[in-house]
PyMOL Python script that loads the backbone (N, CA, C, O; Angstrom):
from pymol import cmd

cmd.read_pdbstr("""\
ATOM      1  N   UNK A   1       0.840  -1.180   0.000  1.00  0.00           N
ATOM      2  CA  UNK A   1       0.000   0.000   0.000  1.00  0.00           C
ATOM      3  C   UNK A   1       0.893   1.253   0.000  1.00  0.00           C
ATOM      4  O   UNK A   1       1.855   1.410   0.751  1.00  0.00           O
ATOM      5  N   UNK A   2       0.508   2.040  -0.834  1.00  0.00           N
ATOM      6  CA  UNK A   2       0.914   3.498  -1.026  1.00  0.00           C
ATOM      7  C   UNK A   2       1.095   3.891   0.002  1.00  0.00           C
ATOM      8  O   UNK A   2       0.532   3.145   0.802  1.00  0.00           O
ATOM      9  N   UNK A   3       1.997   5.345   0.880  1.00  0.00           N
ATOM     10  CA  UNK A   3       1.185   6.233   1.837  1.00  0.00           C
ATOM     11  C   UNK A   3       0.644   7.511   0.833  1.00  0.00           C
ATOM     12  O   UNK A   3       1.292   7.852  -0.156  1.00  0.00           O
ATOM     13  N   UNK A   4      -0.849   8.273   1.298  1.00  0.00           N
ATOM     14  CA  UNK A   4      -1.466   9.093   0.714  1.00  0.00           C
ATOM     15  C   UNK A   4      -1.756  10.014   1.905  1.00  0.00           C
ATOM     16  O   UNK A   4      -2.805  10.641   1.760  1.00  0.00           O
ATOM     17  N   UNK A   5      -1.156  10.233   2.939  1.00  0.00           N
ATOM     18  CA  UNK A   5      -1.782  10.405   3.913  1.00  0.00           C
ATOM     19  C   UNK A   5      -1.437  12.131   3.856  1.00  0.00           C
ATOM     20  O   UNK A   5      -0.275  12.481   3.648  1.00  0.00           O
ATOM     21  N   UNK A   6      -2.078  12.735   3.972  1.00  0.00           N
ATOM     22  CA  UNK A   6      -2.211  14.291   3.831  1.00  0.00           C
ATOM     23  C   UNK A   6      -1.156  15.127   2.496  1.00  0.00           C
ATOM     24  O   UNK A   6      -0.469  16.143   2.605  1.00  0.00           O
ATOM     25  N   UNK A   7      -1.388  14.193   1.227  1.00  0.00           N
ATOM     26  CA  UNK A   7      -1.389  14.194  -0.111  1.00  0.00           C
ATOM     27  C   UNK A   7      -1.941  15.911  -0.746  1.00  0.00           C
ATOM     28  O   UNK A   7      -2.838  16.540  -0.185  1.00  0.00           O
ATOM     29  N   UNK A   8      -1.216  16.407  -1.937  1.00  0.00           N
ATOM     30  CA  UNK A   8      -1.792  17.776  -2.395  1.00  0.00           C
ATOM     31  C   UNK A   8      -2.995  17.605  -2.954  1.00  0.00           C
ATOM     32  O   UNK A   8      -3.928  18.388  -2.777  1.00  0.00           O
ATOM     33  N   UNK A   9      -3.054  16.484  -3.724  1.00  0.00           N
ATOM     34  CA  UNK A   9      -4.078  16.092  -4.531  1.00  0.00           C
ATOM     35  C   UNK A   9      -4.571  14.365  -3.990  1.00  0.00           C
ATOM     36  O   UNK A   9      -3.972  13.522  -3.321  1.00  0.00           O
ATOM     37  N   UNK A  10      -5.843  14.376  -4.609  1.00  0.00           N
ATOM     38  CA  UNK A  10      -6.405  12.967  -4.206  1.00  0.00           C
ATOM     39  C   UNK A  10      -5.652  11.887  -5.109  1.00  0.00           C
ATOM     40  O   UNK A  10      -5.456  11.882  -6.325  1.00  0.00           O
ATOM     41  N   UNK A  11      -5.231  10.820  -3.948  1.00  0.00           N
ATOM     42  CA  UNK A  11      -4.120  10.136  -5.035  1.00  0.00           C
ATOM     43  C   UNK A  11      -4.597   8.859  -4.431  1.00  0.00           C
ATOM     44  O   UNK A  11      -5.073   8.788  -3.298  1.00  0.00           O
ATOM     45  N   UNK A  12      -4.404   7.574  -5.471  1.00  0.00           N
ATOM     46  CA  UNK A  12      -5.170   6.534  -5.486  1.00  0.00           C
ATOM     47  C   UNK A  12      -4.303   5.604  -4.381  1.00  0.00           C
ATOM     48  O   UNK A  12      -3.130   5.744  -4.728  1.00  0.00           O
ATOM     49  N   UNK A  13      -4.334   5.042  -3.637  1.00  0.00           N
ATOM     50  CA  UNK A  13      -3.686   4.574  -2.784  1.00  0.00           C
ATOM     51  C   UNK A  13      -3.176   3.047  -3.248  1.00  0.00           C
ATOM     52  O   UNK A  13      -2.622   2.366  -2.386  1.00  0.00           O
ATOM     53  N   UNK A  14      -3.349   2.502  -4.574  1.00  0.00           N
ATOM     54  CA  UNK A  14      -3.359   1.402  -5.405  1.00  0.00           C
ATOM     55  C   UNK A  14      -2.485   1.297  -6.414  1.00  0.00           C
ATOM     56  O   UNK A  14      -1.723   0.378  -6.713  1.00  0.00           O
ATOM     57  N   UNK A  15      -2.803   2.998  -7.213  1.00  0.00           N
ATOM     58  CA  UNK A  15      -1.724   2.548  -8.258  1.00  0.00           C
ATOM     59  C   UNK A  15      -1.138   4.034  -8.224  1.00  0.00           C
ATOM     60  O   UNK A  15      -0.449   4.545  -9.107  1.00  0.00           O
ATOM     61  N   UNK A  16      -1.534   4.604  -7.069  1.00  0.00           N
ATOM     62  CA  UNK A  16      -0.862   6.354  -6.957  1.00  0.00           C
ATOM     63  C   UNK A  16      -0.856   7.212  -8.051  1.00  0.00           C
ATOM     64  O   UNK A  16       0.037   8.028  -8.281  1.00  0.00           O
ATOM     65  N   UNK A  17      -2.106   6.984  -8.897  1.00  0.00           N
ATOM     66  CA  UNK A  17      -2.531   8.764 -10.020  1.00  0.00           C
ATOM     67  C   UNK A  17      -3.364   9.214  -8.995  1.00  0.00           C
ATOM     68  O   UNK A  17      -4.180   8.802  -8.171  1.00  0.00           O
ATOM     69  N   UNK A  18      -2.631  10.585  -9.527  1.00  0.00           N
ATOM     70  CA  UNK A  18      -3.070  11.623  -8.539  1.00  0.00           C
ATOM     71  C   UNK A  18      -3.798  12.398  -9.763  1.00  0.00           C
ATOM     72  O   UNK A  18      -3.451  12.358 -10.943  1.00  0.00           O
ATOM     73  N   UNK A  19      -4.969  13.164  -9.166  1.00  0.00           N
ATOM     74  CA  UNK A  19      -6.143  13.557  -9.795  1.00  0.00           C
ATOM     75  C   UNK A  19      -5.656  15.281  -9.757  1.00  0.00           C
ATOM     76  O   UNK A  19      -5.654  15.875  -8.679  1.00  0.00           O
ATOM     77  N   UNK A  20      -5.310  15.885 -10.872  1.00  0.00           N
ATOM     78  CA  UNK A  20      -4.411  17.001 -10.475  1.00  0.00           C
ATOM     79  C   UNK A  20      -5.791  18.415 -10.330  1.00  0.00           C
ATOM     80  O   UNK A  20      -5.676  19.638 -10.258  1.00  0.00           O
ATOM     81  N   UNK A  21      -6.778  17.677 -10.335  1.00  0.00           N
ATOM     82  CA  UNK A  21      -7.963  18.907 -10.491  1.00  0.00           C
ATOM     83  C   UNK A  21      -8.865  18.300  -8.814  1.00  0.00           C
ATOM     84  O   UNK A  21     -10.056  18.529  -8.605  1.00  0.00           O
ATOM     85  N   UNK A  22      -8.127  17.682  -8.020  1.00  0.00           N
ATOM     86  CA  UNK A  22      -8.842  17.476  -6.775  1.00  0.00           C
ATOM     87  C   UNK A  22      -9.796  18.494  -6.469  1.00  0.00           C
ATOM     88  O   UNK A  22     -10.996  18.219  -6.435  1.00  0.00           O
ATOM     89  N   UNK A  23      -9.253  19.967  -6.180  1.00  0.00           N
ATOM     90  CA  UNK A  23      -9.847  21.330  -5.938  1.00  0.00           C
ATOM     91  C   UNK A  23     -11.001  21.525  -6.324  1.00  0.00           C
ATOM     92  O   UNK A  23     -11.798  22.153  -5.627  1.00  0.00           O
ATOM     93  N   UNK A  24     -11.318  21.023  -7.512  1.00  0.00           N
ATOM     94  CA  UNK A  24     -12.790  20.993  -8.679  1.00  0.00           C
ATOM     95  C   UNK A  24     -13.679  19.909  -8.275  1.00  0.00           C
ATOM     96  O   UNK A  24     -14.866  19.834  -8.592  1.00  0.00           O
ATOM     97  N   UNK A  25     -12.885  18.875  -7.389  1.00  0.00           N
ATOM     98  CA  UNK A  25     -13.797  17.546  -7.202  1.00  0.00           C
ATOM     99  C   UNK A  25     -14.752  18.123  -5.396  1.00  0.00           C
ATOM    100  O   UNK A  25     -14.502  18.468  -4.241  1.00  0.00           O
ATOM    101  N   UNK A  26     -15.959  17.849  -6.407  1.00  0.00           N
ATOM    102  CA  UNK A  26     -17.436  17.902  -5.241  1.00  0.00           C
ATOM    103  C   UNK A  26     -17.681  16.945  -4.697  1.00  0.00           C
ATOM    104  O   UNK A  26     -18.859  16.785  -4.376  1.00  0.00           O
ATOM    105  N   UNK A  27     -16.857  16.072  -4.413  1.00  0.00           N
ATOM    106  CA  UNK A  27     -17.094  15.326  -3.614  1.00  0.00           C
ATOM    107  C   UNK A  27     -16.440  14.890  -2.207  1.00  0.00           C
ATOM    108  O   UNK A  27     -15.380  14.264  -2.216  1.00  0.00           O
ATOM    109  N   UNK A  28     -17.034  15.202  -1.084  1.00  0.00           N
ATOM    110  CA  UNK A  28     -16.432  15.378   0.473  1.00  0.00           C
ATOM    111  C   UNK A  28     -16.239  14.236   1.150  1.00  0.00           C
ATOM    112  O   UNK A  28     -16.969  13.283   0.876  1.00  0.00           O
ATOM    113  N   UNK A  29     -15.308  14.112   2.080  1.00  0.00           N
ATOM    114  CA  UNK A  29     -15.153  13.084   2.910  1.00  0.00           C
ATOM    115  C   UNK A  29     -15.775  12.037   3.614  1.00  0.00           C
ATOM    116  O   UNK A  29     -16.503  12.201   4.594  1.00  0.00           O
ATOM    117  N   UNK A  30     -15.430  10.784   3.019  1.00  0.00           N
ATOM    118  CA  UNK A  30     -16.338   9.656   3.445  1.00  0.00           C
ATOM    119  C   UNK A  30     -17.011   9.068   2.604  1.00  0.00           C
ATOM    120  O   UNK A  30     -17.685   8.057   2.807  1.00  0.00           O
ATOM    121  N   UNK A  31     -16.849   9.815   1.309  1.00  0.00           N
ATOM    122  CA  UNK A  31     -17.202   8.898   0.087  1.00  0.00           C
ATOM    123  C   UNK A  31     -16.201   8.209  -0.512  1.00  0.00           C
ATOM    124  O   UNK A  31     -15.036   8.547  -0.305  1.00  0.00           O
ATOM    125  N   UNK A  32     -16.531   7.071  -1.398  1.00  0.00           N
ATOM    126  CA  UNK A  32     -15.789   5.945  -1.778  1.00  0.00           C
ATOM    127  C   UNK A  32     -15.815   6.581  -3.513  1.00  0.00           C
ATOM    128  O   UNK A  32     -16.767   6.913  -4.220  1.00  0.00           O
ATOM    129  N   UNK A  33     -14.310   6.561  -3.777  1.00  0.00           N
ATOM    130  CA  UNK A  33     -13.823   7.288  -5.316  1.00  0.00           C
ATOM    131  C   UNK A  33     -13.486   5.791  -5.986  1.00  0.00           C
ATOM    132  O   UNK A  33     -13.061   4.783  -5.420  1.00  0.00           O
ATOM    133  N   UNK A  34     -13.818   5.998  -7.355  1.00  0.00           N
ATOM    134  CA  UNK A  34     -13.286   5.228  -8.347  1.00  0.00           C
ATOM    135  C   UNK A  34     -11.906   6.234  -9.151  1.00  0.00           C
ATOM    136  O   UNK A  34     -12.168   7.297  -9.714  1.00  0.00           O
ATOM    137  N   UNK A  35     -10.556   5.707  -9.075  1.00  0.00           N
ATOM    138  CA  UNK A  35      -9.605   5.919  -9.260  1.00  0.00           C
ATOM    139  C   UNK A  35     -10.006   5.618 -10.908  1.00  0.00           C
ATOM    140  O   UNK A  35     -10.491   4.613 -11.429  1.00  0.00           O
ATOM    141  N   UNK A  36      -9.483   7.256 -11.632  1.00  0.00           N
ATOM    142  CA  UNK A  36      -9.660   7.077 -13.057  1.00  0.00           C
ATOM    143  C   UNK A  36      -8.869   6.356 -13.787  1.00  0.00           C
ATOM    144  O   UNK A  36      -9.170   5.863 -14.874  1.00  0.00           O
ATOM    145  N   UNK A  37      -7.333   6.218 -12.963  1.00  0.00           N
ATOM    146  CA  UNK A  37      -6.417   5.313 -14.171  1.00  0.00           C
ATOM    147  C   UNK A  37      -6.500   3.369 -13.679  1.00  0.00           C
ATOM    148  O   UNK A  37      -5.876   2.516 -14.311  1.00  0.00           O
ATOM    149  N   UNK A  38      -7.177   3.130 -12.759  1.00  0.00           N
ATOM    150  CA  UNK A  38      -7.411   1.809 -12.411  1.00  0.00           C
ATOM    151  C   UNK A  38      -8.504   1.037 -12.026  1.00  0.00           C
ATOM    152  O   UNK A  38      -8.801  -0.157 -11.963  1.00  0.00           O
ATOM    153  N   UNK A  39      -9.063   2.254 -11.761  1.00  0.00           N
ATOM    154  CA  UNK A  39     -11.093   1.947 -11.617  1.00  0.00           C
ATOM    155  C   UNK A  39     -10.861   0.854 -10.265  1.00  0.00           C
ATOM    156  O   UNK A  39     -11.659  -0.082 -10.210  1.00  0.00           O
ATOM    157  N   UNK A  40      -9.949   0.933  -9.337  1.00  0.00           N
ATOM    158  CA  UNK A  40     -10.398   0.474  -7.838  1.00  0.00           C
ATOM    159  C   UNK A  40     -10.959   1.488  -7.429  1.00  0.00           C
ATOM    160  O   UNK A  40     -11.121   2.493  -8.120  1.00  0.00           O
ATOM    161  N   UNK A  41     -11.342   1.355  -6.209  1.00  0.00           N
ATOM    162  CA  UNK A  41     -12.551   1.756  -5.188  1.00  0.00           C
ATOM    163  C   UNK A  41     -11.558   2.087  -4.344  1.00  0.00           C
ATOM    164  O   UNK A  41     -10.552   1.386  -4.240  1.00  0.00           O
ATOM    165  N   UNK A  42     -11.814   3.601  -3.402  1.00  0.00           N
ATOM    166  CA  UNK A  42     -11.493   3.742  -2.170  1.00  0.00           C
ATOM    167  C   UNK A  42     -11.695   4.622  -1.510  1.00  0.00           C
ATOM    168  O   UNK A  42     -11.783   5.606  -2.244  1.00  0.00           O
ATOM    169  N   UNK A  43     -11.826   4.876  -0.551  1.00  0.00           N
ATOM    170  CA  UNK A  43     -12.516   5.839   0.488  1.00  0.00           C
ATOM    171  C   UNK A  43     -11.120   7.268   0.734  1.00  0.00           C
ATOM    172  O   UNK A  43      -9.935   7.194   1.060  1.00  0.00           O
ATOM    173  N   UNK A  44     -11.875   8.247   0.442  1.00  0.00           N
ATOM    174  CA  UNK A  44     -11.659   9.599   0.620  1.00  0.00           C
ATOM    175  C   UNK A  44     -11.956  10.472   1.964  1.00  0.00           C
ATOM    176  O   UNK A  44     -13.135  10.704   2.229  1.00  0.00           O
ATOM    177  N   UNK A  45     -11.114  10.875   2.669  1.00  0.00           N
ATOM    178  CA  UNK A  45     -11.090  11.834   3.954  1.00  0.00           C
ATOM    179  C   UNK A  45     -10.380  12.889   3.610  1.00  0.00           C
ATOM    180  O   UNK A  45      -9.200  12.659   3.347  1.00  0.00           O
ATOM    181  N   UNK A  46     -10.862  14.319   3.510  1.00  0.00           N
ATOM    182  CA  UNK A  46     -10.397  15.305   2.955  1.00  0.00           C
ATOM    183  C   UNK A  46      -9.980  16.092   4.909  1.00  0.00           C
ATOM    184  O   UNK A  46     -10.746  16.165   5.870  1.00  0.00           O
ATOM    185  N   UNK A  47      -8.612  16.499   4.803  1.00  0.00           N
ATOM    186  CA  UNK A  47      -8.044  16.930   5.767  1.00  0.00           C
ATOM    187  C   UNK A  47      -7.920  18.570   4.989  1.00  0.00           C
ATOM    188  O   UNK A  47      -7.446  18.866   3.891  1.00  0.00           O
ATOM    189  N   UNK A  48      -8.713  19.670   6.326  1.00  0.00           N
ATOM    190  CA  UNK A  48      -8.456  20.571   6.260  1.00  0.00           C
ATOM    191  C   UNK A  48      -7.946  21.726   7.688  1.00  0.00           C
ATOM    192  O   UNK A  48      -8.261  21.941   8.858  1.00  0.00           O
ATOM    193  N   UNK A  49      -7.245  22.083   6.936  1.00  0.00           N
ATOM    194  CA  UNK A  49      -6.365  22.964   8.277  1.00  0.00           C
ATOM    195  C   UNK A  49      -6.021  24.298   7.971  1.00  0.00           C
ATOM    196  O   UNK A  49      -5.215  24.828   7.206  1.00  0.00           O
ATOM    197  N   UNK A  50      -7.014  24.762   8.934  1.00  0.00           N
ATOM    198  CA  UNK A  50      -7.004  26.432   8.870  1.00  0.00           C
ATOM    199  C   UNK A  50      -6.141  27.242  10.308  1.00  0.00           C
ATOM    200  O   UNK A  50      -6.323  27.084  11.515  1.00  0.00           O
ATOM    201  N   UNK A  51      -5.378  27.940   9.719  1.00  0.00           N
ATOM    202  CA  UNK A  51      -4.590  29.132  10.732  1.00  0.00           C
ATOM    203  C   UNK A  51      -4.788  30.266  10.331  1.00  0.00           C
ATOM    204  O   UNK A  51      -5.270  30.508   9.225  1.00  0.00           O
ATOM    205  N   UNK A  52      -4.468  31.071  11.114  1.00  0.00           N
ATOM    206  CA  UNK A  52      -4.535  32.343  11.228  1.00  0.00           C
ATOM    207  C   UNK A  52      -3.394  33.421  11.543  1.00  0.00           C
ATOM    208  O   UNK A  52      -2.567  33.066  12.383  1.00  0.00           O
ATOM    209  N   UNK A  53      -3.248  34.648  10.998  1.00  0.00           N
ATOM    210  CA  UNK A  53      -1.979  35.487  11.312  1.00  0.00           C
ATOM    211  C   UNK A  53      -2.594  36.628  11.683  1.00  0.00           C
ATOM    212  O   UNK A  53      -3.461  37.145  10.978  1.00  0.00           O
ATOM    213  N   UNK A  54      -2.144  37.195  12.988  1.00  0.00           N
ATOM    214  CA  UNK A  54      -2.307  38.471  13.394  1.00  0.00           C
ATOM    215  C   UNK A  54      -1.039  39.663  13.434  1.00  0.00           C
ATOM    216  O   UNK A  54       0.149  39.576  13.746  1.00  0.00           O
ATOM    217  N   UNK A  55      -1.842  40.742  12.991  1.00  0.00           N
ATOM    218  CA  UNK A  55      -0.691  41.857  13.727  1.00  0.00           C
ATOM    219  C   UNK A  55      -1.315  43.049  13.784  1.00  0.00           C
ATOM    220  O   UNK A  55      -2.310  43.452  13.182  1.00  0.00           O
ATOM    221  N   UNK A  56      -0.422  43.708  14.798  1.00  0.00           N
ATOM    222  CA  UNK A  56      -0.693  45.140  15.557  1.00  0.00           C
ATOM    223  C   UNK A  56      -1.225  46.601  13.947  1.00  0.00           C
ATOM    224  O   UNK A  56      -0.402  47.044  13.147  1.00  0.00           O
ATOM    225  N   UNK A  57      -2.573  46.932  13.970  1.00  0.00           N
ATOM    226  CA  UNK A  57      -2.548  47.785  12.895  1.00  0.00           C
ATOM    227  C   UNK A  57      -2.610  49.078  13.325  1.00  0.00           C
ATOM    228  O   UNK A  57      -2.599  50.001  12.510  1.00  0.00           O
TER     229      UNK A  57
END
""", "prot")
cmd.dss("prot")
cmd.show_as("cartoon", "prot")
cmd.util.cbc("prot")
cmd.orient("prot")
């Protein structure tokens, strides 16, 4: 098994194509993707992580 684990793009954990238009893909975490270059099945968890920057104005 691949690691895919907090990947830029959604990448197949089977045969590792990575889907370079992830950003465009509507579909959210916890659904099961068919990988376009191998047509396996596998479950998608989209990790998002937001920070913040402050300063004195």
């Amino acid at each position: 098994m691949m690691d895919t684990k907090f990947t830029e793009n959604i990448t197949c954990p089977f045969c590792g194509h990575e889907d370079t238009d992830s950003w465009e893909s509507n579909d959210w975490s916890g659904t099961v993707q068919n990988c376009e270059s191998c047509d396996e099945e596998f479950n998608l968890t989209v990790e998002i992580d937001v920070s913040y920057t402050t300063s004195k104005a």
